[in-house]
PyMOL CGO cylinders between C-alpha atoms (Angstrom):
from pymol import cmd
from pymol.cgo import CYLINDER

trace = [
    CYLINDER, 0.00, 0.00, 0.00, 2.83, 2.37, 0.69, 0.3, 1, 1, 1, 1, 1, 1,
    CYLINDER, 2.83, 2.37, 0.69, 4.06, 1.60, -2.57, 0.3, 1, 1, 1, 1, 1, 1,
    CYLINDER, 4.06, 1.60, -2.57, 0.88, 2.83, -4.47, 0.3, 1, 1, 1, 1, 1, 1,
    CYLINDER, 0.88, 2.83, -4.47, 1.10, 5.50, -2.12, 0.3, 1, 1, 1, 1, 1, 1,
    CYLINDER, 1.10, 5.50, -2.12, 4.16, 6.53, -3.50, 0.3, 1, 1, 1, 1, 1, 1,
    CYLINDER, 4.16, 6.53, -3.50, 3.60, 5.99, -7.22, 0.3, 1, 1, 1, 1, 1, 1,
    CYLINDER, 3.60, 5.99, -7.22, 0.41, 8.18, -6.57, 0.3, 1, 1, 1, 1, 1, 1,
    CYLINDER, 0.41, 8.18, -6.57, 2.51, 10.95, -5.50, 0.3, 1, 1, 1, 1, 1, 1,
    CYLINDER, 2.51, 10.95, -5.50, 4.82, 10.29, -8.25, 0.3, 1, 1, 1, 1, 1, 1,
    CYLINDER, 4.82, 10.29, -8.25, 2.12, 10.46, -11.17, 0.3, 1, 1, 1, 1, 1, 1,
    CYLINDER, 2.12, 10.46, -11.17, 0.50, 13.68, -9.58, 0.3, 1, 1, 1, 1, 1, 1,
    CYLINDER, 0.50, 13.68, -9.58, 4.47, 14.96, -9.99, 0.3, 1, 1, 1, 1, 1, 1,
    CYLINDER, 4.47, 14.96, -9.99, 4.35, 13.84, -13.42, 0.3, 1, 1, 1, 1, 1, 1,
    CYLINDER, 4.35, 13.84, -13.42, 1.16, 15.25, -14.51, 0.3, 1, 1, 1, 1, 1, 1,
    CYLINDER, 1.16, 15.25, -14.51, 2.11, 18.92, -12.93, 0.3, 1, 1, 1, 1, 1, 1,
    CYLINDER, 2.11, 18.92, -12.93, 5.03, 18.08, -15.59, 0.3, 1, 1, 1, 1, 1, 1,
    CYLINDER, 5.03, 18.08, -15.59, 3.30, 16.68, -18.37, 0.3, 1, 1, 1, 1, 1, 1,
    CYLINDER, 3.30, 16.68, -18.37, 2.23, 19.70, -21.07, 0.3, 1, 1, 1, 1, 1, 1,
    CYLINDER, 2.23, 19.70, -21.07, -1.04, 20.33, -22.59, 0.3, 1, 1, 1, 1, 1, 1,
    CYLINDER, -1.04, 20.33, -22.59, -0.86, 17.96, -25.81, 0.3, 1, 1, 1, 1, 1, 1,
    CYLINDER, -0.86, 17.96, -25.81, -2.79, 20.36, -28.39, 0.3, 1, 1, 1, 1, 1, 1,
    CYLINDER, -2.79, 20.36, -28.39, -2.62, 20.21, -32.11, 0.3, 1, 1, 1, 1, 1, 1,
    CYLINDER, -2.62, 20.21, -32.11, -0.48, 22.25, -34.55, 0.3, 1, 1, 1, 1, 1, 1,
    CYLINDER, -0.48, 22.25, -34.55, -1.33, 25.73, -35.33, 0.3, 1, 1, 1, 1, 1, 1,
    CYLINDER, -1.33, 25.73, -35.33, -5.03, 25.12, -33.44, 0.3, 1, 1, 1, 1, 1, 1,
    CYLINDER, -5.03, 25.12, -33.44, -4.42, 28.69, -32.39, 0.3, 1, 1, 1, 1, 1, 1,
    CYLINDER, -4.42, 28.69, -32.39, -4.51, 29.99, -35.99, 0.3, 1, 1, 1, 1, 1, 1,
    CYLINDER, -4.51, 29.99, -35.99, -7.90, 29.02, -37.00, 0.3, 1, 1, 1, 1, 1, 1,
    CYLINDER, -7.90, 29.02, -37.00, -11.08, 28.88, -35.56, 0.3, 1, 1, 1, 1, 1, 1,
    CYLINDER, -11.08, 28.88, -35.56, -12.18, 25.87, -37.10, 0.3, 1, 1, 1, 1, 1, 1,
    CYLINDER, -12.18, 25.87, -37.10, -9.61, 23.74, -35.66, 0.3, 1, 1, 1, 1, 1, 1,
    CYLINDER, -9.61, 23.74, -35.66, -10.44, 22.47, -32.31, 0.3, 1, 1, 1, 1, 1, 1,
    CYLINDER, -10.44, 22.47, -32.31, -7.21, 22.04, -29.27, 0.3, 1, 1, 1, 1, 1, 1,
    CYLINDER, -7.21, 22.04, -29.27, -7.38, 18.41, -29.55, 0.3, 1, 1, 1, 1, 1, 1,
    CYLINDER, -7.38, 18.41, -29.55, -4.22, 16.61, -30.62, 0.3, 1, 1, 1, 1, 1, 1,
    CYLINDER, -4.22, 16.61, -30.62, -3.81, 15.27, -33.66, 0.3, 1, 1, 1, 1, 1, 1,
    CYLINDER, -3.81, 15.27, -33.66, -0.41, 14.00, -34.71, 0.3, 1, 1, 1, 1, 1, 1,
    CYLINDER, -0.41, 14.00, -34.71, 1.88, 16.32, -37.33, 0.3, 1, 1, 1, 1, 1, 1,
    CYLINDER, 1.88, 16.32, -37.33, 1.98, 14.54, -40.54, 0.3, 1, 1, 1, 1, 1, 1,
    CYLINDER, 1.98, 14.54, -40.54, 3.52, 17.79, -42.68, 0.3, 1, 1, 1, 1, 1, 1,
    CYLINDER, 3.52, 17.79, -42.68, 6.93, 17.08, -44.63, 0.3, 1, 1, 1, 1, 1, 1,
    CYLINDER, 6.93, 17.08, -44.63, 8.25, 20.14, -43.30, 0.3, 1, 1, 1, 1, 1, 1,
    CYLINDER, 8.25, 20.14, -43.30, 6.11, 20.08, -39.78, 0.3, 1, 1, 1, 1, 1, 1,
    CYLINDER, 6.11, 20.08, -39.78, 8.18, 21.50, -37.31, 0.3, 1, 1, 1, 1, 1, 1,
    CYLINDER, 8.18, 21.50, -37.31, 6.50, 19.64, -34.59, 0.3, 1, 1, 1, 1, 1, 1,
    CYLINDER, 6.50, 19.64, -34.59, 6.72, 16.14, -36.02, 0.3, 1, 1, 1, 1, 1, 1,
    CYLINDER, 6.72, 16.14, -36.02, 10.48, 17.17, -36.63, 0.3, 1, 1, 1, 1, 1, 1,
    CYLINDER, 10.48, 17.17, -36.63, 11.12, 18.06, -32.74, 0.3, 1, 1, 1, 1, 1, 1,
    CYLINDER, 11.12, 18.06, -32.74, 12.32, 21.59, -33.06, 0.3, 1, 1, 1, 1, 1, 1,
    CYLINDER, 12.32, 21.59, -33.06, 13.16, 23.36, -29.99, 0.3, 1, 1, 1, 1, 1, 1,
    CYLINDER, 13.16, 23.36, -29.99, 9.73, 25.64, -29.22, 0.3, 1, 1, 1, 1, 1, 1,
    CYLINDER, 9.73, 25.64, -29.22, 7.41, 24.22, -31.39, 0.3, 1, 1, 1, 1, 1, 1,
    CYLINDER, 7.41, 24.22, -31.39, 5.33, 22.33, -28.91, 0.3, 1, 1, 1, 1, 1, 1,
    CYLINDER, 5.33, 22.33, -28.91, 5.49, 18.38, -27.65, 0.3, 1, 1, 1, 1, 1, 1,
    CYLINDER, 5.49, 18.38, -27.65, 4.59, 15.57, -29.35, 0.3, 1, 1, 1, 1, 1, 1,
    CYLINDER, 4.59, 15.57, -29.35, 2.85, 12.46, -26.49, 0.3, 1, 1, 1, 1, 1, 1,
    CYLINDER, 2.85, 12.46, -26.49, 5.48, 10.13, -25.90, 0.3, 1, 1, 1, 1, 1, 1,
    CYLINDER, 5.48, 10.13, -25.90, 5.66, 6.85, -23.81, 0.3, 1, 1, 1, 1, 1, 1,
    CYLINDER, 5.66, 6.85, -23.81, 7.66, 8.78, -21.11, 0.3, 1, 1, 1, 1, 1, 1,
    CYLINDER, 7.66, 8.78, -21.11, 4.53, 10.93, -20.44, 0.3, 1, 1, 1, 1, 1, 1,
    CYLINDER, 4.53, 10.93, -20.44, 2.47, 7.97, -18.87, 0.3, 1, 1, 1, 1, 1, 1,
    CYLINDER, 2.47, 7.97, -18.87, 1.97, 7.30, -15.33, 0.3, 1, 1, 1, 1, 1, 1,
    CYLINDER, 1.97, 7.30, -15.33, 3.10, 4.19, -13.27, 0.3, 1, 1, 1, 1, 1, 1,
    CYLINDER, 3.10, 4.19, -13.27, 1.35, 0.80, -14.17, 0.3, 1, 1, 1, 1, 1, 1,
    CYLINDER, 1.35, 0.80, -14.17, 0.22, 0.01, -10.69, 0.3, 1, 1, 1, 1, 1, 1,
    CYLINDER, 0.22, 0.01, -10.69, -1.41, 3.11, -10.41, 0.3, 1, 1, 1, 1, 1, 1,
    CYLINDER, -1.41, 3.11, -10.41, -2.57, 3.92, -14.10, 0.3, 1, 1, 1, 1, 1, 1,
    CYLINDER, -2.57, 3.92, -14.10, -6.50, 4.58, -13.66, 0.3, 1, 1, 1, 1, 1, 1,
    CYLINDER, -6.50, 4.58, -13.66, -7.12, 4.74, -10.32, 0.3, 1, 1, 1, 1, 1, 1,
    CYLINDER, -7.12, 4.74, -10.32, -8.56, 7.91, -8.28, 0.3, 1, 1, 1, 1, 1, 1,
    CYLINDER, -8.56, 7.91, -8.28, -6.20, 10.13, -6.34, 0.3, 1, 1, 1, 1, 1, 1,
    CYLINDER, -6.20, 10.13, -6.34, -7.19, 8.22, -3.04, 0.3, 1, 1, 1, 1, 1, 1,
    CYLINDER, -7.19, 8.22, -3.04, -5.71, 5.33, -3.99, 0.3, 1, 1, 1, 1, 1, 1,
    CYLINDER, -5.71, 5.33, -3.99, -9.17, 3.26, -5.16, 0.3, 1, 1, 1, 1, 1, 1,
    CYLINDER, -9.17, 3.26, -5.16, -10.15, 1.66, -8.53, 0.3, 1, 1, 1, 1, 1, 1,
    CYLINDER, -10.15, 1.66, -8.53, -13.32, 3.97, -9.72, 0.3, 1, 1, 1, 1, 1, 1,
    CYLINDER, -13.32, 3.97, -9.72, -16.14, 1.59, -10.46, 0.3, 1, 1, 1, 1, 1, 1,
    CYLINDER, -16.14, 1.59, -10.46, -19.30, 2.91, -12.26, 0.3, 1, 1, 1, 1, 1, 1,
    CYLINDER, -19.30, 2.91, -12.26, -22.25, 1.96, -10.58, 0.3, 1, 1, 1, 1, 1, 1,
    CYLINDER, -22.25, 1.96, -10.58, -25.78, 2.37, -11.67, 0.3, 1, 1, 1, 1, 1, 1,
    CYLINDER, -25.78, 2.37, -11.67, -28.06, 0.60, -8.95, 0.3, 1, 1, 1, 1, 1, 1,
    CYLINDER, -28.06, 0.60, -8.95, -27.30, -0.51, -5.51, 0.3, 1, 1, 1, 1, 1, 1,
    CYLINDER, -27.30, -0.51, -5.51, -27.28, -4.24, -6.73, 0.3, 1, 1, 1, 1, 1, 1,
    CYLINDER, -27.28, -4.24, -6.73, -23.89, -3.07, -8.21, 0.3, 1, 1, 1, 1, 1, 1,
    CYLINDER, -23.89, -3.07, -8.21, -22.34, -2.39, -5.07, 0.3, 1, 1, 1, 1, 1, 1,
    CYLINDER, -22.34, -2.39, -5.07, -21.89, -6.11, -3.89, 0.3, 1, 1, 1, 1, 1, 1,
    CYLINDER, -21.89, -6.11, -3.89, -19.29, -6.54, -6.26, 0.3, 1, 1, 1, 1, 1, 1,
    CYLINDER, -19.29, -6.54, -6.26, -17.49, -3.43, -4.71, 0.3, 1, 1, 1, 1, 1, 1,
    CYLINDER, -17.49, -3.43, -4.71, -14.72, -3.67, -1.73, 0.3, 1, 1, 1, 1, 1, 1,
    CYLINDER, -14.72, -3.67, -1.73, -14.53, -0.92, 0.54, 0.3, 1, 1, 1, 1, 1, 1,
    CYLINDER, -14.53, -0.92, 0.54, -10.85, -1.28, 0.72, 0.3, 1, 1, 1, 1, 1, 1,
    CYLINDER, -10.85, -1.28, 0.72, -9.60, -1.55, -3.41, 0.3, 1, 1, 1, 1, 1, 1,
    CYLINDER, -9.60, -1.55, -3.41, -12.98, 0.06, -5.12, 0.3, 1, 1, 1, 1, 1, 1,
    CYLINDER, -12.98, 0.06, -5.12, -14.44, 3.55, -5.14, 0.3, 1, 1, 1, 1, 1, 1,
    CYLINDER, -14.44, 3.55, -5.14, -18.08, 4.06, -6.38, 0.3, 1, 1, 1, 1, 1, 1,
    CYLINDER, -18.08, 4.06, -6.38, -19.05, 6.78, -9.11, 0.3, 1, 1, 1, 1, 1, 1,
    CYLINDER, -19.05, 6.78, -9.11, -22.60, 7.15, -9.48, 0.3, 1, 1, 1, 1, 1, 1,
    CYLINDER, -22.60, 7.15, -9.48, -23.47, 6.97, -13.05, 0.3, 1, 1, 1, 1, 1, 1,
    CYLINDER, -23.47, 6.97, -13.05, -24.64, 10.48, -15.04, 0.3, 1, 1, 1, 1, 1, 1,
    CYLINDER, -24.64, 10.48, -15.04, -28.25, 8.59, -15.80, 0.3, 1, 1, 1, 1, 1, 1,
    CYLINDER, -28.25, 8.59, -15.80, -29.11, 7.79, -12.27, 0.3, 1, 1, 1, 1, 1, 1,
    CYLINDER, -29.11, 7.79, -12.27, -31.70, 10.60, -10.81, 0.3, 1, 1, 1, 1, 1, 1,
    CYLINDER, -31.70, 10.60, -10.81, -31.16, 12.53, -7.10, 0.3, 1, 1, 1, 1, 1, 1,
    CYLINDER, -31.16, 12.53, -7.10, -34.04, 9.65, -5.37, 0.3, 1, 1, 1, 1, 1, 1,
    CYLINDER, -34.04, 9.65, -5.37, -31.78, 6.42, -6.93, 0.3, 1, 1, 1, 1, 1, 1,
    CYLINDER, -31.78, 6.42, -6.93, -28.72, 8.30, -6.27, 0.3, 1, 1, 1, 1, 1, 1,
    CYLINDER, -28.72, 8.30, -6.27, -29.55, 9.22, -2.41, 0.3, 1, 1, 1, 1, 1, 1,
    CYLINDER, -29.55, 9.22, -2.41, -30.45, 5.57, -2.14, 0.3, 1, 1, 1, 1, 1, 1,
    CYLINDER, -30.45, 5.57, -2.14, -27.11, 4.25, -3.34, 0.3, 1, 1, 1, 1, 1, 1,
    CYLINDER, -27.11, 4.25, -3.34, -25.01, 6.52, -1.43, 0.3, 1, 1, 1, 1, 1, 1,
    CYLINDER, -25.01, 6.52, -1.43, -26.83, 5.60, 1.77, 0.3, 1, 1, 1, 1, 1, 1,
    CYLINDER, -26.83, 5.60, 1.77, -26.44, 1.49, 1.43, 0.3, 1, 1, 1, 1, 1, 1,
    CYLINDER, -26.44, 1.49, 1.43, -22.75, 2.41, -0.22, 0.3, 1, 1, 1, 1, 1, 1,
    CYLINDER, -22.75, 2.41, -0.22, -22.13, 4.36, 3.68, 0.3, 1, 1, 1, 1, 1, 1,
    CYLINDER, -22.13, 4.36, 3.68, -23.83, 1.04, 5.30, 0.3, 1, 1, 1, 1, 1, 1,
    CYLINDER, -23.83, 1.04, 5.30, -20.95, -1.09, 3.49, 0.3, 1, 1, 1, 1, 1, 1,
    CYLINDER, -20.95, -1.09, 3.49, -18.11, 0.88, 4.08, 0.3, 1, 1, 1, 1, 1, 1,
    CYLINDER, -18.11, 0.88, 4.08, -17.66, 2.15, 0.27, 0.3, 1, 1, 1, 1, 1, 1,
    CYLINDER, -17.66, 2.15, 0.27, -16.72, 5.79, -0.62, 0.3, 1, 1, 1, 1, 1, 1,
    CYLINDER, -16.72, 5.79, -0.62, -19.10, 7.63, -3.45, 0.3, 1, 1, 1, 1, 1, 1,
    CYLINDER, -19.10, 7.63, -3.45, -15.77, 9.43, -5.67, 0.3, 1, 1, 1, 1, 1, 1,
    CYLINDER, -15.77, 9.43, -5.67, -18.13, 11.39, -7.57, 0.3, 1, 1, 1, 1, 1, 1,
    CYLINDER, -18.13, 11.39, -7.57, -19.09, 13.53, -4.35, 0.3, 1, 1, 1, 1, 1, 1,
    CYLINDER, -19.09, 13.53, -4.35, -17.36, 15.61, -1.91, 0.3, 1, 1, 1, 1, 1, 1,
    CYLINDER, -17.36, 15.61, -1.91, -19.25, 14.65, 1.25, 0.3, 1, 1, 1, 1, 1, 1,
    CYLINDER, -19.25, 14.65, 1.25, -21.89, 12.14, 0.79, 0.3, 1, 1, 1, 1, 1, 1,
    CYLINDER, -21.89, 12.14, 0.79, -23.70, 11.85, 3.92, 0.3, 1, 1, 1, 1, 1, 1,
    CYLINDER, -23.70, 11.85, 3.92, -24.23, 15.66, 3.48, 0.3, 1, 1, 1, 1, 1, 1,
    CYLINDER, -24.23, 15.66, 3.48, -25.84, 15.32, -0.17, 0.3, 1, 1, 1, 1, 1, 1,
    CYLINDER, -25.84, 15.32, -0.17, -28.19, 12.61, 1.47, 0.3, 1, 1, 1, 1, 1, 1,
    CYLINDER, -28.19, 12.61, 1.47, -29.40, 14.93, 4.17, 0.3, 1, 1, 1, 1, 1, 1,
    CYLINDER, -29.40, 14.93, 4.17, -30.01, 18.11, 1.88, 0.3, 1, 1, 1, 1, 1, 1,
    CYLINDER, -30.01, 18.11, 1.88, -31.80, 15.70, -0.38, 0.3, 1, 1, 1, 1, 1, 1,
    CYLINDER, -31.80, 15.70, -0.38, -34.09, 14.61, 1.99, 0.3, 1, 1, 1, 1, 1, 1,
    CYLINDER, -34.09, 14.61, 1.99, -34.67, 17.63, 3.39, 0.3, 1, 1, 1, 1, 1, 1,
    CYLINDER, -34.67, 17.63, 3.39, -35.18, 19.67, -0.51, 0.3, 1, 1, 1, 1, 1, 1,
    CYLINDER, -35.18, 19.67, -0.51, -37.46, 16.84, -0.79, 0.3, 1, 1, 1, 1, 1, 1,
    CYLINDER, -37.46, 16.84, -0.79, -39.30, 17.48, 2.32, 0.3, 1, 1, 1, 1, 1, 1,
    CYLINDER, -39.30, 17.48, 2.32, -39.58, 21.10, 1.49, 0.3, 1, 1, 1, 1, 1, 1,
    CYLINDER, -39.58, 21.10, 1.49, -41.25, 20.41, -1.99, 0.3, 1, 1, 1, 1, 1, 1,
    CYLINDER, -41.25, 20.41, -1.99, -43.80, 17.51, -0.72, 0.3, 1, 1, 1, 1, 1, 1,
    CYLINDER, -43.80, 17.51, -0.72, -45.09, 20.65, 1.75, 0.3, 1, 1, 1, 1, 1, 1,
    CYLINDER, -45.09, 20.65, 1.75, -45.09, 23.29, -0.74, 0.3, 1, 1, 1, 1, 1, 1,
    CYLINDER, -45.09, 23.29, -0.74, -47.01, 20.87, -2.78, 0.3, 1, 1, 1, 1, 1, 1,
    CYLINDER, -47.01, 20.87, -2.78, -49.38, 20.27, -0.45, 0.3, 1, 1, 1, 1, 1, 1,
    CYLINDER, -49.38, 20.27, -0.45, -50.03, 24.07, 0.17, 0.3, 1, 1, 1, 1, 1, 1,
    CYLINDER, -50.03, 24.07, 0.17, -50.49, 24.53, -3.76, 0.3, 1, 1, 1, 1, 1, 1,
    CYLINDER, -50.49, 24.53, -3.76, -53.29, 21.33, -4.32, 0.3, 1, 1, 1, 1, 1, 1,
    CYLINDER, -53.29, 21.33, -4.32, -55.06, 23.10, -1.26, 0.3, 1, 1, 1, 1, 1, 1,
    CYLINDER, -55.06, 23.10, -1.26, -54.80, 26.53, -2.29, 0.3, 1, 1, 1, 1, 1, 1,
    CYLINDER, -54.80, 26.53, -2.29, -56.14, 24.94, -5.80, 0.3, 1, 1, 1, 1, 1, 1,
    CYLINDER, -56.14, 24.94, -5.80, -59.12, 23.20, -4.44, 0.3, 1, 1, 1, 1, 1, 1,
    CYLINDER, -59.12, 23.20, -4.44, -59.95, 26.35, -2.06, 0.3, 1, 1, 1, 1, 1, 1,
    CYLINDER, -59.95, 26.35, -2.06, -59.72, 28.29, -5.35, 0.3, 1, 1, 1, 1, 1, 1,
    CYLINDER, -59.72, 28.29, -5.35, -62.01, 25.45, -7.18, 0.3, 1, 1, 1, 1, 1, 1,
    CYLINDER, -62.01, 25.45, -7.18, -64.97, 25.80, -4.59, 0.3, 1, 1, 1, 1, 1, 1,
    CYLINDER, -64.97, 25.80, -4.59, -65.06, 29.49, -4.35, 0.3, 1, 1, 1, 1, 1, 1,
    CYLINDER, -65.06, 29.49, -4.35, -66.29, 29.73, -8.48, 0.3, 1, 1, 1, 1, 1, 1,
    CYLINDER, -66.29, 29.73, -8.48, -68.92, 27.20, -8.17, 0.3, 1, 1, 1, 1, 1, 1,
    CYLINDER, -68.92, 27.20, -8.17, -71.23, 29.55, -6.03, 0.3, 1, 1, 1, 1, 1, 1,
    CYLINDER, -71.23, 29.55, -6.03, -70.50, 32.25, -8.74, 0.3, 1, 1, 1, 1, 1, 1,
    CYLINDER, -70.50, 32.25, -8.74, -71.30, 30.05, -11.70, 0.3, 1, 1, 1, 1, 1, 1,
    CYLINDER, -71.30, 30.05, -11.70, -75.06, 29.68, -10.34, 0.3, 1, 1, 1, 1, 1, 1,
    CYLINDER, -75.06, 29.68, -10.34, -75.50, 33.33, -10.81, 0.3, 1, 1, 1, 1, 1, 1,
    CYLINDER, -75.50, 33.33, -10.81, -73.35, 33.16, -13.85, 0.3, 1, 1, 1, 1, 1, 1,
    CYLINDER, -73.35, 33.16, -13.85, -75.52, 30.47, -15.23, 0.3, 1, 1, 1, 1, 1, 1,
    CYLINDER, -75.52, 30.47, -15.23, -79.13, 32.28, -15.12, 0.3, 1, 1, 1, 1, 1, 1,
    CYLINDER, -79.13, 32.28, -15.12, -77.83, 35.07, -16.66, 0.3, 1, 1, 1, 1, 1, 1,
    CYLINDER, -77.83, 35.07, -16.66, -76.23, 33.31, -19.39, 0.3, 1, 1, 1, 1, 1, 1,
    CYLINDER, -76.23, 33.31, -19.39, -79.40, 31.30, -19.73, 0.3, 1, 1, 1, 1, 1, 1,
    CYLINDER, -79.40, 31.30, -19.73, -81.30, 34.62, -20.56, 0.3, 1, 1, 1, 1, 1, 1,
    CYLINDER, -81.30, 34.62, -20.56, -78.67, 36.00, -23.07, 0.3, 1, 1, 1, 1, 1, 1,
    CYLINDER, -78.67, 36.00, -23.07, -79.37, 32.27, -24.62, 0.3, 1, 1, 1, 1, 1, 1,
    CYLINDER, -79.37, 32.27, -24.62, -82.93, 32.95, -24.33, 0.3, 1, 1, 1, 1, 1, 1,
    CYLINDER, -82.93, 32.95, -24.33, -82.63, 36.25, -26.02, 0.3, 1, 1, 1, 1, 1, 1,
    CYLINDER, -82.63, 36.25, -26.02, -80.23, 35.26, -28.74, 0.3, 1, 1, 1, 1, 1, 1,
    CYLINDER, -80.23, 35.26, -28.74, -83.27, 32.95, -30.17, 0.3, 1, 1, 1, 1, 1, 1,
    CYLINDER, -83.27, 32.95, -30.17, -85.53, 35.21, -29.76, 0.3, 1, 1, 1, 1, 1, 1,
    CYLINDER, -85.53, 35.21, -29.76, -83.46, 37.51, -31.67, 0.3, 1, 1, 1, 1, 1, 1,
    CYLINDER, -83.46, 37.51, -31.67, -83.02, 34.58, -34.21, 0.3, 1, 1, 1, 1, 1, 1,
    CYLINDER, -83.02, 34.58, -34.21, -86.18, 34.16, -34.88, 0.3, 1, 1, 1, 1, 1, 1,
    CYLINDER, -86.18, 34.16, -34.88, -87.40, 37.89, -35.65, 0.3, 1, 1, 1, 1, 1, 1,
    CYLINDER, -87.40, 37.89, -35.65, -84.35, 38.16, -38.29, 0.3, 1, 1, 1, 1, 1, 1,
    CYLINDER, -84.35, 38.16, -38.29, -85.60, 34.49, -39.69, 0.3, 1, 1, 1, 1, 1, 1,
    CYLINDER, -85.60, 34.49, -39.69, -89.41, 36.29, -39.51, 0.3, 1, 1, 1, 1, 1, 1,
    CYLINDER, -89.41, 36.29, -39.51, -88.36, 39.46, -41.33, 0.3, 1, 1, 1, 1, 1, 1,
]
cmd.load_cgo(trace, "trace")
């Protein structure tokens, strides 16, 4: 474990190193996006190596084996998706990262049976922290909810005495349009 330790703190030394890999002349024109794409030009200065005209990736670049992939922590990220996912997960090697599809309910779920087994979420600074402003957000918007369908109905009840009245008098405008109807038919 020390040793990982150490090769962890070796590859973060490395990658403070390591230079932005971006393609030739992306600076030039618009259209050309910062990702690398190896020189291929005959007289490429970059392919050729020429003192500052960029890097090209080379195999001295990448970080230890042991540790290639893993989070900062030390763990092997694992994608999960469901809390059936975490019983292939040990605490001690594997690190959880809720997947980008799973919603806050699902998510607030998984993080609380991940804290019950002794595995740490990556994807989240302090997880039992997200559960409880969950809950409580949650909380908040059942209430509010429950205010609004009873301001609603309250709202609802209110027009019905007002669409008795409204009714007779909209029966006599009916009553009058025919009538009206009928002397323009007459004449």
């Amino acid at each position: 474990m020390a040793d990982v330790q150490k090769l962890l703190k070796l590859r973060k030394a490395m990658k403070a190193k390591k230079p932005h890999f971006k393609r030739q002349d992306w600076h030039k024109k618009a259209r050309l996006a910062p990702a690398w794409r190896k020189p291929k030009g005959m007289d490429s200065k970059l392919r050729k190596h020429m003192h500052a005209h960029g890097y090209l990736p080379t195999t001295g670049y990448r970080s230890p084996a042991l540790v290639r992939g893993m989070h900062k922590s030390g763990l092997v990220p694992v994608i999960v998706a469901n809390v059936a996912q975490l019983s292939a997960l040990s605490g001690k090697t594997h690190g959880g990262i809720i997947a980008s599809t799973v919603g806050t309910r699902k998510a607030v779920e998984i993080m609380t049976a991940a804290q019950s087994k002794g595995i740490r979420i990556l994807n989240f600074k302090d997880s039992t922290k997200y559960v409880a402003q969950v809950k409580d957000g949650l909380a908040k918007r059942k209430q509010a909810k429950k205010a609004h369908v009873a301001k609603v109905e309250a709202k609802a009840a209110k027009p019905e005495a007002k669409k008795d009245n409204a009714t007779q008098e909209e029966k006599k405008e009916a009553e009058k349009r025919e009538a009206e109807k009928v002397i323009t038919q007459k004449a």
